[in-house]
C-alpha positions in Angstrom: 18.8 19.6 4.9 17.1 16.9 2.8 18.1 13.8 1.9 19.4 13.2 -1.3 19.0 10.5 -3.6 19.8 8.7 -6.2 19.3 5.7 -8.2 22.0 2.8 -8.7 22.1 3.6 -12.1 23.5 7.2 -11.3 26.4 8.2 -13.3 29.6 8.3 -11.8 29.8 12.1 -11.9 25.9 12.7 -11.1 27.2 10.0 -7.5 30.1 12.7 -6.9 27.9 15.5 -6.9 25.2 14.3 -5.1 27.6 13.2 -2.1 29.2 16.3 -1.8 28.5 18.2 0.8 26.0 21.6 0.8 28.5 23.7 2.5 32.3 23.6 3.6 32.2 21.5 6.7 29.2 19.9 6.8 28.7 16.5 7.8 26.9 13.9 5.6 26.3 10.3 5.6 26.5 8.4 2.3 23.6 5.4 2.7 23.7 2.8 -0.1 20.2 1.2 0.6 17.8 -1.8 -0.3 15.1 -0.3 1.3 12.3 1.9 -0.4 9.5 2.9 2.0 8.1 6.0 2.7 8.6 6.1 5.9 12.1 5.8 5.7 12.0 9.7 4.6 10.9 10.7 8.2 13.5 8.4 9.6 16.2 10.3 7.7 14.9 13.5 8.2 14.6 12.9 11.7 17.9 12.1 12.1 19.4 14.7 10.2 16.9 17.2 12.3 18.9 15.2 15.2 22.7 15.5 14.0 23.0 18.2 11.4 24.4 15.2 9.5 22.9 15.0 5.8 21.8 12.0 4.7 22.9 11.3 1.0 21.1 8.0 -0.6 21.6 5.6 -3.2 19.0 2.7 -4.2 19.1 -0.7 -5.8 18.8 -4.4 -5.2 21.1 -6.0 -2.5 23.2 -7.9 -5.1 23.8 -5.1 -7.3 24.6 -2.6 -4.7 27.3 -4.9 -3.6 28.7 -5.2 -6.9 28.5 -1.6 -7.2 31.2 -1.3 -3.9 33.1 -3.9 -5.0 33.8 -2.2 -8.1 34.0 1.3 -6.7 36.8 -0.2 -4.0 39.0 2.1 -2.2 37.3 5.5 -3.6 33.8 4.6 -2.7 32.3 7.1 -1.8 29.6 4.8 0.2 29.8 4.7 4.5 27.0 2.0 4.7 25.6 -0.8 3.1 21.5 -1.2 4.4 19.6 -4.2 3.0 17.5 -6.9 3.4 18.1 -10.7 4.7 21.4 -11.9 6.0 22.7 -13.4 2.9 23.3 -10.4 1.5 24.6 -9.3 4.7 26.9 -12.1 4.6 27.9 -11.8 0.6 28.9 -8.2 1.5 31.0 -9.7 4.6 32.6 -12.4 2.8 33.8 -9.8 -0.1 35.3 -8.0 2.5 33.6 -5.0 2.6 32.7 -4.1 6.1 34.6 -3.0 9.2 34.2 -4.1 13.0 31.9 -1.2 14.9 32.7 -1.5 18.6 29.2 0.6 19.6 28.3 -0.2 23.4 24.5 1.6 22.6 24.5 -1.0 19.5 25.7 -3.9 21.3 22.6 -2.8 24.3 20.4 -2.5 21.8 20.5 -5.2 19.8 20.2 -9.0 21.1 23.3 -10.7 20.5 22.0 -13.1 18.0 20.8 -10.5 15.5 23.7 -8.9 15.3 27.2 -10.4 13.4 29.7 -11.6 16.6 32.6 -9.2 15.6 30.5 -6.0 14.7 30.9 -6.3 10.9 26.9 -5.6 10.7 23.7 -5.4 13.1 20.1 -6.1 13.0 17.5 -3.3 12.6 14.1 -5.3 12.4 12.9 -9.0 11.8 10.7 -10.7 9.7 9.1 -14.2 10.3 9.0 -17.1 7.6 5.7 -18.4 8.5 3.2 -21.4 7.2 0.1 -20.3 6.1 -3.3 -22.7 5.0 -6.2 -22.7 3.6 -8.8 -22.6 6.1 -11.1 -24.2 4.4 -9.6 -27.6 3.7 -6.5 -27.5 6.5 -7.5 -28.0 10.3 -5.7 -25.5 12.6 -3.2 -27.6 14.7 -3.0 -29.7 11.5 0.4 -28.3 10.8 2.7 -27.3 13.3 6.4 -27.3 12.1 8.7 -26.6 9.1 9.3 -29.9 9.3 5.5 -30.7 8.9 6.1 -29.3 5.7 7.7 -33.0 4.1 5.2 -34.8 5.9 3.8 -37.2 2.9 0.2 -36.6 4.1 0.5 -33.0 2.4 1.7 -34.4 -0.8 0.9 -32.0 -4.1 -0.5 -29.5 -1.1 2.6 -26.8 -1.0 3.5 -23.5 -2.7 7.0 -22.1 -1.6 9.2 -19.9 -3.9 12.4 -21.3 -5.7 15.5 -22.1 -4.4 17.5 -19.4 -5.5 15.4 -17.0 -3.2 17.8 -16.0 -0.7 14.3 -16.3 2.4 14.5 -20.2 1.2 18.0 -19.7 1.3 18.4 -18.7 5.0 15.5 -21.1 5.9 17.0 -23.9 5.2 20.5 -22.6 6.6 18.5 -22.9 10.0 17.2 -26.2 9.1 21.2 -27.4 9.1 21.6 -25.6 12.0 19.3 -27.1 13.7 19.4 -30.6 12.2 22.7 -31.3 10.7 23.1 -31.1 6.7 22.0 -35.2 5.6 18.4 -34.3 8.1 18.3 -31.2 6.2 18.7 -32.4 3.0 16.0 -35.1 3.5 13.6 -32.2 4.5 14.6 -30.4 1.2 13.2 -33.7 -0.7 10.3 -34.4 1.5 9.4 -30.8 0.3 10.4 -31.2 -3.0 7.6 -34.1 -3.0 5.1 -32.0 -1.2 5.2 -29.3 -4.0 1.7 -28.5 -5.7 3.0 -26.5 -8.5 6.9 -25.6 -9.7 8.0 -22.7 -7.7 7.4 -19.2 -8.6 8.5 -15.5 -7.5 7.2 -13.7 -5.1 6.1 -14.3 -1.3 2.7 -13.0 -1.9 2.3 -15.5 -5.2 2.3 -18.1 -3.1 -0.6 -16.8 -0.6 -2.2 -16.5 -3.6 -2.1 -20.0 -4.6 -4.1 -20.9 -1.5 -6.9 -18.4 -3.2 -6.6 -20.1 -6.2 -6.5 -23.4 -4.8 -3.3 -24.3 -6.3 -2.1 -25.4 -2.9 -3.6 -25.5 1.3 -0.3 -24.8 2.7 2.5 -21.7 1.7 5.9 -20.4 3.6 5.9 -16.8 3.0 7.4 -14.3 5.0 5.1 -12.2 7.6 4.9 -8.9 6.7 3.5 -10.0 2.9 0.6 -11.4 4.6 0.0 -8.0 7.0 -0.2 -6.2 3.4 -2.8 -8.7 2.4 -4.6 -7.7 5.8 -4.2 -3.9 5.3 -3.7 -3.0 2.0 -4.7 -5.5 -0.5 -5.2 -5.2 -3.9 -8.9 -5.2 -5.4 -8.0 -8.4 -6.6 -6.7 -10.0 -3.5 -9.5 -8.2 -1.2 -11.3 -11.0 1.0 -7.9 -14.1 0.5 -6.6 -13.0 3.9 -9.9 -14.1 6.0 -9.5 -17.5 3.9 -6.0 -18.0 5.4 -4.8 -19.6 8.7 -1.6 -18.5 9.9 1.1 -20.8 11.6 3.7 -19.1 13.5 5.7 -22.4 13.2 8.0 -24.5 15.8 6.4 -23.0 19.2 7.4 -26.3 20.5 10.8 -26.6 20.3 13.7 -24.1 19.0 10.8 -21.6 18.0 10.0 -19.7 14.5 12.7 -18.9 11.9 13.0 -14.9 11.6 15.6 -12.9 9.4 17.1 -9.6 9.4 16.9 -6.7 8.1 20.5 -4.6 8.9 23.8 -2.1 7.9 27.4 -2.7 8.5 29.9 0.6 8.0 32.0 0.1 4.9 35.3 -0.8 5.0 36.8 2.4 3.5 33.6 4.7 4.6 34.7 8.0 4.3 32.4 9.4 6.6 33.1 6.8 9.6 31.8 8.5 12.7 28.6 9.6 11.1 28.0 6.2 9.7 28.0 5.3 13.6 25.8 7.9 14.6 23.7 7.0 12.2 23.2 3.4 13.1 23.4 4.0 16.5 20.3 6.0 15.5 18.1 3.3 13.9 18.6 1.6 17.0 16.9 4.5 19.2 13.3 3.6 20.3 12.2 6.9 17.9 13.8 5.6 14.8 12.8 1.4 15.7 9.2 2.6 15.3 9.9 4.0 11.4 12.3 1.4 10.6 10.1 -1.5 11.5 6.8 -0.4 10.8 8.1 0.5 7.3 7.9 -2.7 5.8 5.6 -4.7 8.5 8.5 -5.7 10.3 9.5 -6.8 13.9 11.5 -3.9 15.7 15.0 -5.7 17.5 14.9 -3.4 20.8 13.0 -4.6 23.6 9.9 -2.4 24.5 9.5 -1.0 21.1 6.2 -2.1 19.3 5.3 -2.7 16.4 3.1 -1.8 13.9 -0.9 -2.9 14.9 -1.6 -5.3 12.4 1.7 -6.7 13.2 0.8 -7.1 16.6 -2.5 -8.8 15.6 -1.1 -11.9 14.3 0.1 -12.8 18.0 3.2 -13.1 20.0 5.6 -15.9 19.2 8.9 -17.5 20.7 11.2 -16.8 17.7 14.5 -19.3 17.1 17.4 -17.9 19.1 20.2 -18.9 16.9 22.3 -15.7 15.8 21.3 -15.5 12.0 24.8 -15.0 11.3 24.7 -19.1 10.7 22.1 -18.8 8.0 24.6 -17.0 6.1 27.8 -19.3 7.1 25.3 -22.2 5.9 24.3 -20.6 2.3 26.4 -22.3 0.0 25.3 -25.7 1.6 21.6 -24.9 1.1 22.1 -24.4 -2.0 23.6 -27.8 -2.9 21.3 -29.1 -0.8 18.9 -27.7 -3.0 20.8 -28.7 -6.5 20.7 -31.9 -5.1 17.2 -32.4 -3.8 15.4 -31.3 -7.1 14.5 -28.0 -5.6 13.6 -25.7 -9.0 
């Protein structure tokens, strides 16, 4: 049985007939996902060649796939909610739209601080917010930290994206976790101040900027810079080897990562093969697809990732449970209102 799926803006009546089942009895799994890669399309297979359990998906943007449960409410038809960064993670939460999963293979699998502390969703790979320079006119060691980043020696000499990027977002929740909301905020300004250029869209824009030479220094996440290195576009070809890469705060509490995860819906109609299947993403078979997908991290020990990934080095990553990056989200954004942050 093949997956089946759909786009977000399916009609109601095209949703009900792509989520029911093939035959009388059979079991299915209704994914609302984020997440486009090809690879995903083994995963699913795989897991239906696994389970007999049919894999029905829907696709959109975090934001508006919440919105599309919220609306739905008790009849949705969705079991999980799969998407990208833990603000969204925590949006869905806060809405109340995910049940507690008590999975002792989930809770093995994945660390404790990728995971939310009452089961409500868990971590299925990481990405790392990293600092990047221009090699050319930054000396390696130069810049160490995130909070190197406000240093007033690298005035006019930064590109990071805007504030309502939910990556900054999460970034600076783990700058208040780590520092307390006034150090934070001071941070936000010192950044602010550092800025060569008004923020734009897009992780990879600001690697870019370093080939322009816009800016030396950029925050993007990881796994936009390992498509630089692997698959760039004719007009990116060669900007990689002119970047350094900073995997930042070795020193200390270690480098920011995020999630990528699923929580089962509240009213999932389909609750035990929601479980199986996220149990599933956490097996060593389906970590490999999941992570390697997107360039990502995989969360259970042993598994590897993908090799460029494993070419940029191995890092001590901050141990904080990303839950906090979401509890902190409504002060960063203030923070950010009130630091000037575009």
């Amino acid at each position: 049985m093949k997956t089946v799926i759909r786009s977000l803006g399916a009609s109601v009546a095209g949703l009900a007939l792509a989520f029911t089942a093939a035959a009388a009895g059979a079991q299915e799994v209704n994914l609302y996902s984020s997440r486009h890669y090809s690879t995903d399309e083994a995963l699913y297979e795989n897991f239906t060649k696994a389970t007999g359990i049919k894999v029905n998906r829907i696709e959109g943007k975090g934001d508006a796939l919440i919105e599309r449960i919220k609306s739905e409410g008790a009849n949705s038809p969705a079991d999980i909610l799969l998407t990208v960064d833990v603000a969204r993670l925590w949006r869905a939460d806060q809405a109340g739209l995910f049940q507690p999963v008590s999975s002792a293979s989930l809770e093995k699998s994945v660390p404790e601080n990728l995971r939310h502390p009452d089961g409500h969703w868990f971590g299925f790979s990481t990405r790392a917010r990293l600092i990047y320079y221009d090699k050319a006119k930054i000396n390696a060691g130069d810049i160490n930290t995130y909070e190197d980043l406000a240093d007033p020696k690298f005035k006019g000499k930064v590109c990071i994206r805007k504030s309502s990027n939910v990556y900054n977002q999460s970034l600076l929740g783990s700058m208040i976790a780590a520092h307390g909301e006034a150090a934070a905020e001071e941070w936000a300004k010192g950044v602010v101040a550092n800025f060569a250029r008004d923020p734009v869209k897009g992780d990879t824009n600001q690697l870019r900027g370093i080939g322009s030479g816009e800016c030396e220094i950029a925050v993007a996440n990881s796994y936009y810079f390992v498509r630089l290195l692997t698959k760039p576009k004719d007009s990116d070809k060669g900007l990689a080897d002119k970047i350094g890469v900073v995997f930042p705060n070795q020193g200390d509490r270690g480098t920011h990562v995020n999630v990528s995860g699923a929580g089962v819906l509240k009213n999932a109609p389909n609750r035990e093969a929601a479980v199986k299947f996220m149990e599933y993403l956490a097996s060593e078979e389906a970590q490999s697809y999941f992570a390697n997908g997107n360039n990502e991290y995989p969360v259970v020990a042993g598994v590897a990732p993908a090799s460029a990934v494993v070419g940029l080095g191995e890092f001590k990553s901050d141990p904080v449970n990303v839950a906090v990056f979401g509890d902190n989200q409504p002060k960063a954004q203030k923070i950010f209102d009130r630091a000037g942050w575009k």
